[in-house]
N, C-alpha and C positions, 0 to 999 in steps of 0.2 A: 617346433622343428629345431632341432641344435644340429648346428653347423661348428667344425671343428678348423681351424687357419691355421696352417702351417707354413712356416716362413724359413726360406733356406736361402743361403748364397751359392748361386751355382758359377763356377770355374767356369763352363765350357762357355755358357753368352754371358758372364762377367757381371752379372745385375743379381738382383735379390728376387727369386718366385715368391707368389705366392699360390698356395692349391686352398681352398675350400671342398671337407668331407662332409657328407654330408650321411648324420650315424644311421637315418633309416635305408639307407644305401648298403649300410655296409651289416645288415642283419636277413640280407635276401639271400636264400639257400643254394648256392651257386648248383649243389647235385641237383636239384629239381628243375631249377634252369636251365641247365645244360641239357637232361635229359629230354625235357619238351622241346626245344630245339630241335634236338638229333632224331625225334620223333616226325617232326617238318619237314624236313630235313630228308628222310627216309621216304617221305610218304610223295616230294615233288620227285624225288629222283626216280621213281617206279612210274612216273607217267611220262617223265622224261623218255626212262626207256620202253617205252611203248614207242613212241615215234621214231625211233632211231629204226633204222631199216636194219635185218638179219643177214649173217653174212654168213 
C-alpha cells in the first residue's frame, strides 16, 4: 500500500497540514462510481414516489 504526505502551510488556521493520499484511491473510476450511484439513487426514488399520494 503507498501512501503519498503532502505537507503545506495554510494562511487561513496558521499551522502546517498534513493530507495522506492514499494511490489505490486515486485509481477508482469516478464514471462507474458515479453511475452506480445514480442507478441507486434512481431506483429509491421510484419507490419513494409510489408513496407519495397523487394530486
Amino acid at each position: 500500500m503507498e501512501k503519498k504526505v503532502i505537507k503545506y502551510w495554510s494562511d487561513i488556521f496558521k499551522t502546517e497540514i498534513t493530507m495522506t493520499v492514499d494511490e489505490r484511491l486515486n485509481k477508482i473510476d469516478e464514471k462507474k462510481l458515479s453511475s452506480k450511484k445514480l442507478q441507486v439513487a434512481n431506483e429509491q426514488l421510484a419507490k419513494i414516489k409510489d408513496f407519495l399520494p397523487k394530486r
